[in-house]
mmCIF file as gemmi writes it, N, C-alpha and C atoms, coordinates in Angstrom:
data_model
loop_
_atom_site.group_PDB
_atom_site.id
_atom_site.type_symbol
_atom_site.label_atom_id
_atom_site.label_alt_id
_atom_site.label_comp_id
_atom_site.label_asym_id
_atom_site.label_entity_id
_atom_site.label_seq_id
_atom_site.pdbx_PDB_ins_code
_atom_site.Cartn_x
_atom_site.Cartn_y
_atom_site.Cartn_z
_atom_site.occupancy
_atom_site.B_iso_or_equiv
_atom_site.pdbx_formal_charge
_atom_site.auth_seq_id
_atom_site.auth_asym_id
_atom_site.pdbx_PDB_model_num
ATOM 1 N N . UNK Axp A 1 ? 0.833 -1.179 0 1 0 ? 1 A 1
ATOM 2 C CA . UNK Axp A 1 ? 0 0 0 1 0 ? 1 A 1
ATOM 3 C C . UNK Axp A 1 ? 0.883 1.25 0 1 0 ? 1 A 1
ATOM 4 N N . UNK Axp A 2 ? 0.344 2.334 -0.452 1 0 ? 2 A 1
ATOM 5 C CA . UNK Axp A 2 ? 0.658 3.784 -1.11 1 0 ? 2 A 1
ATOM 6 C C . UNK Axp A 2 ? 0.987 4.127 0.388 1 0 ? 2 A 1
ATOM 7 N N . UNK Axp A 3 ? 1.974 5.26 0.817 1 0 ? 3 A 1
ATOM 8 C CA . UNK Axp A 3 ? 1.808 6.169 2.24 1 0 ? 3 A 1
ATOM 9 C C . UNK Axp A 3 ? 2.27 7.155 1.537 1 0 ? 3 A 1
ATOM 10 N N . UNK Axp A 4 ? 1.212 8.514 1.783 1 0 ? 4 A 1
ATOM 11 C CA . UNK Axp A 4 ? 1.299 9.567 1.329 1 0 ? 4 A 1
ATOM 12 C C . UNK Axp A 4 ? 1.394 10.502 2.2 1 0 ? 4 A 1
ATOM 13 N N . UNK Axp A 5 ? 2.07 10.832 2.384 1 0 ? 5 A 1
ATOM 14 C CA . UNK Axp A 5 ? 2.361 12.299 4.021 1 0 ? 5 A 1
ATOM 15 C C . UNK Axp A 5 ? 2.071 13.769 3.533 1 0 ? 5 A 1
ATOM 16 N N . UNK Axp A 6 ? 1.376 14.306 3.397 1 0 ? 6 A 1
ATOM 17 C CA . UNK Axp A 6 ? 0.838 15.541 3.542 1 0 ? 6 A 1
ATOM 18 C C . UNK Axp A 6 ? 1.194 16.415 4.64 1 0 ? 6 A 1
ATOM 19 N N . UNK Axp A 7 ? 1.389 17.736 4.491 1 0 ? 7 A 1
ATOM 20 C CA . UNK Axp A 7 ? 0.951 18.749 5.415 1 0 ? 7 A 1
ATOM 21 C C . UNK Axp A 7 ? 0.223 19.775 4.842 1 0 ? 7 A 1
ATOM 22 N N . UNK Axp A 8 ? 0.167 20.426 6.538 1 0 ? 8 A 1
ATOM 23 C CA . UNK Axp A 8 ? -1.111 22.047 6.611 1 0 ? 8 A 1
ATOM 24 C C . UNK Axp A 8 ? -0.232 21.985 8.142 1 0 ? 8 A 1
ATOM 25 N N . UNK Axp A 9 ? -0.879 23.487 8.077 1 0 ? 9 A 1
ATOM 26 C CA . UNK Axp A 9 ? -0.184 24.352 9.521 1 0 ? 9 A 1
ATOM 27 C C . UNK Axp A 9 ? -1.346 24.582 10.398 1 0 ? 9 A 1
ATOM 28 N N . UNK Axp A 10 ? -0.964 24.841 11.446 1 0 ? 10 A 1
ATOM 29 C CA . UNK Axp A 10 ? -1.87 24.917 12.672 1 0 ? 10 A 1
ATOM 30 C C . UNK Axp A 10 ? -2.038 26.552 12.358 1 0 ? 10 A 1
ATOM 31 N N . UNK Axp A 11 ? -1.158 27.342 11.783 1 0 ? 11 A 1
ATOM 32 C CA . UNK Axp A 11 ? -1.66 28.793 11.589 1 0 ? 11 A 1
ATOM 33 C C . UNK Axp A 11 ? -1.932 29.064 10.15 1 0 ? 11 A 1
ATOM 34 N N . UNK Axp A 12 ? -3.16 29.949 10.377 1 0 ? 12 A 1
ATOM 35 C CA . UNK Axp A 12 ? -3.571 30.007 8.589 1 0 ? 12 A 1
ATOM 36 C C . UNK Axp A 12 ? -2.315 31.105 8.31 1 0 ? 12 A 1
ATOM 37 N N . UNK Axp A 13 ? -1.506 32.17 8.737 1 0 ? 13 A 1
ATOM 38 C CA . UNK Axp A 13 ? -0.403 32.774 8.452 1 0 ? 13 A 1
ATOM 39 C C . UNK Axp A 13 ? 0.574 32.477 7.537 1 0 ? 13 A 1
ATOM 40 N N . UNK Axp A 14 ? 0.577 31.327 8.946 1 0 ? 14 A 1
ATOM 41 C CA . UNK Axp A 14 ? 1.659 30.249 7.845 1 0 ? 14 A 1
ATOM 42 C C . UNK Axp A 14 ? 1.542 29.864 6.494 1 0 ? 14 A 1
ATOM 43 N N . UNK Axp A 15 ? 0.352 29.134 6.337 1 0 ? 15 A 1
ATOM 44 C CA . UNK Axp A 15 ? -0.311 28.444 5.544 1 0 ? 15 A 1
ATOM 45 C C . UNK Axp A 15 ? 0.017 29.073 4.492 1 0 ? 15 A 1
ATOM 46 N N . UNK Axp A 16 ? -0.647 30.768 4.141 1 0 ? 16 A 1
ATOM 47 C CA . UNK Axp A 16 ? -0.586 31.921 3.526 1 0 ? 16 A 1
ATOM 48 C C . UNK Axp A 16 ? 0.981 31.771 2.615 1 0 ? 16 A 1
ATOM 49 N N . UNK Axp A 17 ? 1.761 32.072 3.944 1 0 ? 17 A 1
ATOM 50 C CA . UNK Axp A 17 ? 3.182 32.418 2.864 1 0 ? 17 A 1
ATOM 51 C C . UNK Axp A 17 ? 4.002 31.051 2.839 1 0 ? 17 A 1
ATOM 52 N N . UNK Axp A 18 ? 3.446 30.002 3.268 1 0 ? 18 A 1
ATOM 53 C CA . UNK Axp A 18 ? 4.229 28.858 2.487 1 0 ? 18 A 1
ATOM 54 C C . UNK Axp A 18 ? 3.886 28.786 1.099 1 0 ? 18 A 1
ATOM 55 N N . UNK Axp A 19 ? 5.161 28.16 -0.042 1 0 ? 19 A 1
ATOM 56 C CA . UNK Axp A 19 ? 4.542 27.991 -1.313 1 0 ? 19 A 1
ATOM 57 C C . UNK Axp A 19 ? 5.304 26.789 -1.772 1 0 ? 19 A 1
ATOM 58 N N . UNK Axp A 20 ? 5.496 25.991 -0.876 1 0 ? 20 A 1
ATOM 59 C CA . UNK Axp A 20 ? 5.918 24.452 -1.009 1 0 ? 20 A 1
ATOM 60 C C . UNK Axp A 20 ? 4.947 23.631 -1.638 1 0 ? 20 A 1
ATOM 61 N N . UNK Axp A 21 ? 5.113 22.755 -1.774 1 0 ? 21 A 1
ATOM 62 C CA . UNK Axp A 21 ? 4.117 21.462 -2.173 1 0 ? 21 A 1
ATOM 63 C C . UNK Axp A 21 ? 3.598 21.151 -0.92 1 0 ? 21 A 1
ATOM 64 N N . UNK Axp A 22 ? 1.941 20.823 -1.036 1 0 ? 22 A 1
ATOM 65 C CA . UNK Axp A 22 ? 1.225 19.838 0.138 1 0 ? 22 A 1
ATOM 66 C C . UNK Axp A 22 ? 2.05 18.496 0.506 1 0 ? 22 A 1
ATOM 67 N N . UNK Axp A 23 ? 2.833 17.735 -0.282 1 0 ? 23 A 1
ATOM 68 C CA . UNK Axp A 23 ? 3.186 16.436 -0.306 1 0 ? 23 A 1
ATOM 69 C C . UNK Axp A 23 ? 4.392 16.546 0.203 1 0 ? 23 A 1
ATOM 70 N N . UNK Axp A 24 ? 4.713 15.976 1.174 1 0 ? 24 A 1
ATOM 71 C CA . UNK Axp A 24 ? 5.891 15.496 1.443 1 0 ? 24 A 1
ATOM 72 C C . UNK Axp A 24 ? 6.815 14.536 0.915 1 0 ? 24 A 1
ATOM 73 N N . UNK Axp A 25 ? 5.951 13.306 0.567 1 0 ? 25 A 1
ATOM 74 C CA . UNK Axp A 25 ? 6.506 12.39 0.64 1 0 ? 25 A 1
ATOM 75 C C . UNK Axp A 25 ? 5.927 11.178 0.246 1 0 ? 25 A 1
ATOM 76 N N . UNK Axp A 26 ? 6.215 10.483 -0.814 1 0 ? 26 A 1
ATOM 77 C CA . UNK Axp A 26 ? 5.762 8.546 -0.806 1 0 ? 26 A 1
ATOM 78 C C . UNK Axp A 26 ? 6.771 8.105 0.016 1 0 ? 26 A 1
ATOM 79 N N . UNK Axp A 27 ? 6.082 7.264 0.766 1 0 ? 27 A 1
ATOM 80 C CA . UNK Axp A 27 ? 6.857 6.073 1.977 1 0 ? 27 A 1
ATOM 81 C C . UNK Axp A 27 ? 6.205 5.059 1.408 1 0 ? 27 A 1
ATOM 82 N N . UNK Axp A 28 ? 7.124 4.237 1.24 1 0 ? 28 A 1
ATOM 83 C CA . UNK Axp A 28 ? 7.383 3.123 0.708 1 0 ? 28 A 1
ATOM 84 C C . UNK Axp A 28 ? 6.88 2.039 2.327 1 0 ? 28 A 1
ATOM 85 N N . UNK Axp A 29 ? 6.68 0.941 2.377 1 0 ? 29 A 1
ATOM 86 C CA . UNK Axp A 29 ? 6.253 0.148 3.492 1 0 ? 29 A 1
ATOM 87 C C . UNK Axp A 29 ? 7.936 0.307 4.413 1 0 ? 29 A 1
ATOM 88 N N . UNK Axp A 30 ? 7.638 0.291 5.883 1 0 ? 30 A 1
ATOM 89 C CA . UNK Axp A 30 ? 8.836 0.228 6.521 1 0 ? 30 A 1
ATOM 90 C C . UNK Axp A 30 ? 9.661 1.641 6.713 1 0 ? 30 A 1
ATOM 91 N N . UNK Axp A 31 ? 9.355 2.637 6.106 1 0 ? 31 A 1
ATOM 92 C CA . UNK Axp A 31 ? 9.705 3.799 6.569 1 0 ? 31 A 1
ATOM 93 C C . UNK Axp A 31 ? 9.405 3.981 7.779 1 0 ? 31 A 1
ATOM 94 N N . UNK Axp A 32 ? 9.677 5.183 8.336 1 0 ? 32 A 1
ATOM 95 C CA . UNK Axp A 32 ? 9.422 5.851 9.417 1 0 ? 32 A 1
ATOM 96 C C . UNK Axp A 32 ? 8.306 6.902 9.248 1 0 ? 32 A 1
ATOM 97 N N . UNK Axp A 33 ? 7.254 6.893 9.816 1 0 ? 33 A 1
ATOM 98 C CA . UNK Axp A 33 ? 6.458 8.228 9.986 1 0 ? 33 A 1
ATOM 99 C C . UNK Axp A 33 ? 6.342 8.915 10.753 1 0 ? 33 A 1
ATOM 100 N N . UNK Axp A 34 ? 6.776 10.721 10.53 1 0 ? 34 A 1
ATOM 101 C CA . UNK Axp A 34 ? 6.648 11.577 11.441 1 0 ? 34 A 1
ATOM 102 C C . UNK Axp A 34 ? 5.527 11.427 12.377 1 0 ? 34 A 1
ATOM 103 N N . UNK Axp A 35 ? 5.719 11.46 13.896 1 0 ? 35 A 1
ATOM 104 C CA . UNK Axp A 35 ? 5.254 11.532 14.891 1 0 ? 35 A 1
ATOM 105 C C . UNK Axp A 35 ? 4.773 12.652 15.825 1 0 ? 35 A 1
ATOM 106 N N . UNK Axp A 36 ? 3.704 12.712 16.328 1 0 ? 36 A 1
ATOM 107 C CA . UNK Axp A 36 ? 3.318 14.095 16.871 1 0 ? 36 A 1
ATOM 108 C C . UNK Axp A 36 ? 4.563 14.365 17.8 1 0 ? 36 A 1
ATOM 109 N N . UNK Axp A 37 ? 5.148 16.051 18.072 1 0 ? 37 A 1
ATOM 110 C CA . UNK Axp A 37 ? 5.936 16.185 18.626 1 0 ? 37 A 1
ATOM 111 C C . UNK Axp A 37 ? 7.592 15.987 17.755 1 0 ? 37 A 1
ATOM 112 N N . UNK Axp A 38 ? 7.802 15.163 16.388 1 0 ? 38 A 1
ATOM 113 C CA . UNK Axp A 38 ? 8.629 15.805 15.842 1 0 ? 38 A 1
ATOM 114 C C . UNK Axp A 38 ? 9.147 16.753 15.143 1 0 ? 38 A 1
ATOM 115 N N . UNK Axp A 39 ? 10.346 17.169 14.671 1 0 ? 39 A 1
ATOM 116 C CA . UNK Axp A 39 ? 10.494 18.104 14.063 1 0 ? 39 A 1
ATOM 117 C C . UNK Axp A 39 ? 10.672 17.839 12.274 1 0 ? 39 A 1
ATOM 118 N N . UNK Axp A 40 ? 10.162 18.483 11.919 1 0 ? 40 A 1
ATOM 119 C CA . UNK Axp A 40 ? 10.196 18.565 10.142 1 0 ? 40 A 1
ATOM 120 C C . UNK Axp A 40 ? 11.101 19.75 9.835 1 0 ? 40 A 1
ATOM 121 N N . UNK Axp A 41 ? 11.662 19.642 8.559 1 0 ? 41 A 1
ATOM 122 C CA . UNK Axp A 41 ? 12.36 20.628 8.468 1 0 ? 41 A 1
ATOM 123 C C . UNK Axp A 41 ? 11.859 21.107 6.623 1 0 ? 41 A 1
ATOM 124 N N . UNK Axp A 42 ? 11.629 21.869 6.464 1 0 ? 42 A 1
ATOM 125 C CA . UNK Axp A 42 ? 11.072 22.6 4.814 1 0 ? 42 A 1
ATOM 126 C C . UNK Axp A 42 ? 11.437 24.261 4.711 1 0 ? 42 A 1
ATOM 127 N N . UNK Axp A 43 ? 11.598 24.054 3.197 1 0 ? 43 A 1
ATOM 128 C CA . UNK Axp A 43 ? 11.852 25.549 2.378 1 0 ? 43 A 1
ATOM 129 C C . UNK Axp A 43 ? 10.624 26.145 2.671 1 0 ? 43 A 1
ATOM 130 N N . UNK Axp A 44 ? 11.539 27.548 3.474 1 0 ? 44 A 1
ATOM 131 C CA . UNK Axp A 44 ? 10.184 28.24 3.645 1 0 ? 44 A 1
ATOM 132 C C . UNK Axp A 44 ? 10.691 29.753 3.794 1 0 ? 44 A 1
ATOM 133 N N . UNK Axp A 45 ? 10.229 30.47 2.826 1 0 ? 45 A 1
ATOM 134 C CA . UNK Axp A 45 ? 10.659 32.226 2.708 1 0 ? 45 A 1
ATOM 135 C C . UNK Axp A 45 ? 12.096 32.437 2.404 1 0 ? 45 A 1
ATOM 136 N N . UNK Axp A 46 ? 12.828 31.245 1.364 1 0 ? 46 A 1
ATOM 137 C CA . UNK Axp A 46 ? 14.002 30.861 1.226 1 0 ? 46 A 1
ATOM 138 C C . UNK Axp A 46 ? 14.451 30.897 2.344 1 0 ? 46 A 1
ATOM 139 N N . UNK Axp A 47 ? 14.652 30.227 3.25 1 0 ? 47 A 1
ATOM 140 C CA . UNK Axp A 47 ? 15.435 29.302 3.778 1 0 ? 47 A 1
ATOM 141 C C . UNK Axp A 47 ? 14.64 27.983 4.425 1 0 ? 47 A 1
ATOM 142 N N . UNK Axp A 48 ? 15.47 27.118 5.316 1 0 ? 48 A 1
ATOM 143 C CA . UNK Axp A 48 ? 14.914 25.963 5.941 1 0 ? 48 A 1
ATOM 144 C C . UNK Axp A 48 ? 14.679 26.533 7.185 1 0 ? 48 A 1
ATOM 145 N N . UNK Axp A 49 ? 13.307 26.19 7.753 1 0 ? 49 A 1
ATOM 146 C CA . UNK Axp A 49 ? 12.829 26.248 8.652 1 0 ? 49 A 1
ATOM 147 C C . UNK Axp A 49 ? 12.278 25.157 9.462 1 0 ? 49 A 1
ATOM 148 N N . UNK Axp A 50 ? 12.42 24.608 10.895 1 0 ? 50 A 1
ATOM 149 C CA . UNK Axp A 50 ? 11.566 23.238 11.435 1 0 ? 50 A 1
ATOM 150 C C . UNK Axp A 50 ? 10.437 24.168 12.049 1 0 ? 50 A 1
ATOM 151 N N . UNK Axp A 51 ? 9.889 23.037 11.975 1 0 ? 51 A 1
ATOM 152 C CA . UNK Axp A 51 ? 8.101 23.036 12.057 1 0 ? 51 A 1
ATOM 153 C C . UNK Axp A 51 ? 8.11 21.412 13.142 1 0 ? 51 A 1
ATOM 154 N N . UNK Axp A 52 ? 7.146 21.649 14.306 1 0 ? 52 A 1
ATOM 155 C CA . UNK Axp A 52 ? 6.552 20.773 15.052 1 0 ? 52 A 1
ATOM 156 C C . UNK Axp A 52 ? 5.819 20.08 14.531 1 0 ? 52 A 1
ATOM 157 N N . UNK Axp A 53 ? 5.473 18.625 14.677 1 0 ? 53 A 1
ATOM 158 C CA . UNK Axp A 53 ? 4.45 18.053 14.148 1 0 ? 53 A 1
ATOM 159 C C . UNK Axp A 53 ? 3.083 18.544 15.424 1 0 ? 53 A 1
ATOM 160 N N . UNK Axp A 54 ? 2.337 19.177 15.313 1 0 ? 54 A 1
ATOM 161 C CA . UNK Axp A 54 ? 1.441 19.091 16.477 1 0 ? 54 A 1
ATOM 162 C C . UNK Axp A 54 ? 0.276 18.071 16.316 1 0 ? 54 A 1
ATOM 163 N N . UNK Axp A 55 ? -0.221 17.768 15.334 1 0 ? 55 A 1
ATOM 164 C CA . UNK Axp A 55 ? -0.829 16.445 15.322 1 0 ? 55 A 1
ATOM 165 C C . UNK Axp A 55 ? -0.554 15.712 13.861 1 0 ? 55 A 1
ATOM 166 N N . UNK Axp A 56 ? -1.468 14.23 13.928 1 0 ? 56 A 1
ATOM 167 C CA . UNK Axp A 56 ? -1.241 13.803 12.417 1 0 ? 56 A 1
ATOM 168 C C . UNK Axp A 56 ? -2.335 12.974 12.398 1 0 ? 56 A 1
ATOM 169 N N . UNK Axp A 57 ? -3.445 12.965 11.279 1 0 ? 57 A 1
ATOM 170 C CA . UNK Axp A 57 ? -4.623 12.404 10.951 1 0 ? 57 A 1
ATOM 171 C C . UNK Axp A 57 ? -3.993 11.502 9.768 1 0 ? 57 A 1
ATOM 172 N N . UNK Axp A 58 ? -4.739 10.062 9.957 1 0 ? 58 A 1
ATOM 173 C CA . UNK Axp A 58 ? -4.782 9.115 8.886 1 0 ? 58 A 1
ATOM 174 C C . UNK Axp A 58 ? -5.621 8.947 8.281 1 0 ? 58 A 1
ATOM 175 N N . UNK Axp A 59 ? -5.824 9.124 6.693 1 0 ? 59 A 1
ATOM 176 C CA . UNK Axp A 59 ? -6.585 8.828 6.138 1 0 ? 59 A 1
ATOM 177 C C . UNK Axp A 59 ? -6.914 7.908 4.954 1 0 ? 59 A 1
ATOM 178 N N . UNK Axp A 60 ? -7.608 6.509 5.631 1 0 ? 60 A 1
ATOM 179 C CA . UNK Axp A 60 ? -7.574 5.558 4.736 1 0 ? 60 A 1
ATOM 180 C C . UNK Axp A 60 ? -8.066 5.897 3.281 1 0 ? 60 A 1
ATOM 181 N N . UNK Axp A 61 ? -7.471 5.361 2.146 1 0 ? 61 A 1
ATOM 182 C CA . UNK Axp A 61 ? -8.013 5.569 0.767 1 0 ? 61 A 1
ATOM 183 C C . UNK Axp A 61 ? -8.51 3.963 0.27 1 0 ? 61 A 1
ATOM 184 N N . UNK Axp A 62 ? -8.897 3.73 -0.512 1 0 ? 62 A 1
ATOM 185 C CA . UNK Axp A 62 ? -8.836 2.547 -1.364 1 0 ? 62 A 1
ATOM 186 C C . UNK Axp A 62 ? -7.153 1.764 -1.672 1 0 ? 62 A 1
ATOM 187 N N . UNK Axp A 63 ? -6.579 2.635 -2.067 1 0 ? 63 A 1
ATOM 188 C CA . UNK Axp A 63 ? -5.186 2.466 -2.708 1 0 ? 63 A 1
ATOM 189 C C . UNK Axp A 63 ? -4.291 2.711 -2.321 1 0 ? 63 A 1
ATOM 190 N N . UNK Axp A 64 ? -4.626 3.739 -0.828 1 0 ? 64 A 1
ATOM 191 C CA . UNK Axp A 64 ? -3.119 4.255 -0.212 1 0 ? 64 A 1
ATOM 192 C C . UNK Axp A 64 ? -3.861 4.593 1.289 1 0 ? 64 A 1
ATOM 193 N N . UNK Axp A 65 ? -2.378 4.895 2.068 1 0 ? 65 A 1
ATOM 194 C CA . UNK Axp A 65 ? -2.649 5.854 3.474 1 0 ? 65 A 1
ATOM 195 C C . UNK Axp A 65 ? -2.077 6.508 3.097 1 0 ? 65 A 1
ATOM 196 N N . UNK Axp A 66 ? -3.054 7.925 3.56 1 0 ? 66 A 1
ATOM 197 C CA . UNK Axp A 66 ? -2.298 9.618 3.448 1 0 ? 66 A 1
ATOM 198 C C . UNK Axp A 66 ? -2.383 9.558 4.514 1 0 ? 66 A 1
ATOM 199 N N . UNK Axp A 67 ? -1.227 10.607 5.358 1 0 ? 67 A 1
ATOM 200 C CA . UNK Axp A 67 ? -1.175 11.03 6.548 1 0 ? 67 A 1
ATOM 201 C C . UNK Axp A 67 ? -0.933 12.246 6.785 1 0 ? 67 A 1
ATOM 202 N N . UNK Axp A 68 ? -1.65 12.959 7.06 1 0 ? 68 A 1
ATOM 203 C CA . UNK Axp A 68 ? -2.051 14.277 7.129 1 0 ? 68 A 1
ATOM 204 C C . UNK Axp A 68 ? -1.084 14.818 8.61 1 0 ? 68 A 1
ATOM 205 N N . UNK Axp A 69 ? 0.149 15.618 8.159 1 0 ? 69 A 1
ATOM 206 C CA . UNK Axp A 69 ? 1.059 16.382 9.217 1 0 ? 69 A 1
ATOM 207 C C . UNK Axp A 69 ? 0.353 17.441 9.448 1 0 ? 69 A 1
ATOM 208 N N . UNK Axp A 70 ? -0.092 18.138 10.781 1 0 ? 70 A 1
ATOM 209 C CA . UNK Axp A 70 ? -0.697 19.408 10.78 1 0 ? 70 A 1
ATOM 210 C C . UNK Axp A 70 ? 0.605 20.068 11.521 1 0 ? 70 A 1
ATOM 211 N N . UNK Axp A 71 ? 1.677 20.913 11.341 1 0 ? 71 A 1
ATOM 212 C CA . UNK Axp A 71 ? 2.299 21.775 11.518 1 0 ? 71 A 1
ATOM 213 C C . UNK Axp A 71 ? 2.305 23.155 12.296 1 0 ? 71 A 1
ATOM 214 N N . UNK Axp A 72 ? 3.066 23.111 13.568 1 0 ? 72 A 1
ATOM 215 C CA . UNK Axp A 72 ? 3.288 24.682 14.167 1 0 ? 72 A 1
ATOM 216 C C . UNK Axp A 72 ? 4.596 24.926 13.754 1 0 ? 72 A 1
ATOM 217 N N . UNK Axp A 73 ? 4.388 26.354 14.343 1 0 ? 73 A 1
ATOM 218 C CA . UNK Axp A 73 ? 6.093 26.662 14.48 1 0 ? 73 A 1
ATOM 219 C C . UNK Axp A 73 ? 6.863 26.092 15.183 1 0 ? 73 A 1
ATOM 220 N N . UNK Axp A 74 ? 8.068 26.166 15.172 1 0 ? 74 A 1
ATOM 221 C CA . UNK Axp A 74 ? 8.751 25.769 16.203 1 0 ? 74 A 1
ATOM 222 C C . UNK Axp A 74 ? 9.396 27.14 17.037 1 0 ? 74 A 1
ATOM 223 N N . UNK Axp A 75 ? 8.6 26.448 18.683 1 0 ? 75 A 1
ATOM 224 C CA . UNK Axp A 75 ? 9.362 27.674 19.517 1 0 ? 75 A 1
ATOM 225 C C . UNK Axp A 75 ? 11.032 27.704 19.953 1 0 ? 75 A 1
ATOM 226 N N . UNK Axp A 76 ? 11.443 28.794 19.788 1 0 ? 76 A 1
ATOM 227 C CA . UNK Axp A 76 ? 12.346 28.544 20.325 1 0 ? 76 A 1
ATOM 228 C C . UNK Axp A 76 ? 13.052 28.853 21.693 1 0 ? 76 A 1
């Protein structure tokens, strides 16, 4: 089966001036999936920025699991 990792941000701000792709990622079986509480790291306002996982929804398909990263900032 398909694993499709998605994100969205916990702030619509964010959301706004990101202009990345929704998709993270195909995971192949046996990967690792980000976990609430890790850190992600993505191009963001040219440069790399980490982002918290603050939660993550699964969503069964026919053909795949998407897993929906919902994203904060990271405090520092």
């Amino acid at each position: 089966m398909k694993v499709i990792i998605e994100i969205e941000f916990s702030d619509e701000a964010l959301a706004a001036q990101y202009d990345g792709p929704n998709i993270l990622a195909v995971h192949e079986t046996g990967d690792p999936f980000p976990q609430g509480g890790d850190l992600i790291e993505l191009e963001f306002g040219g440069s790399v920025e980490r982002f918290r996982v603050d939660e993550r929804v699964l969503s069964f398909r026919t053909d795949s699991l998407h897993i929906i990263l919902i994203l904060e900032k990271r405090h520092t």
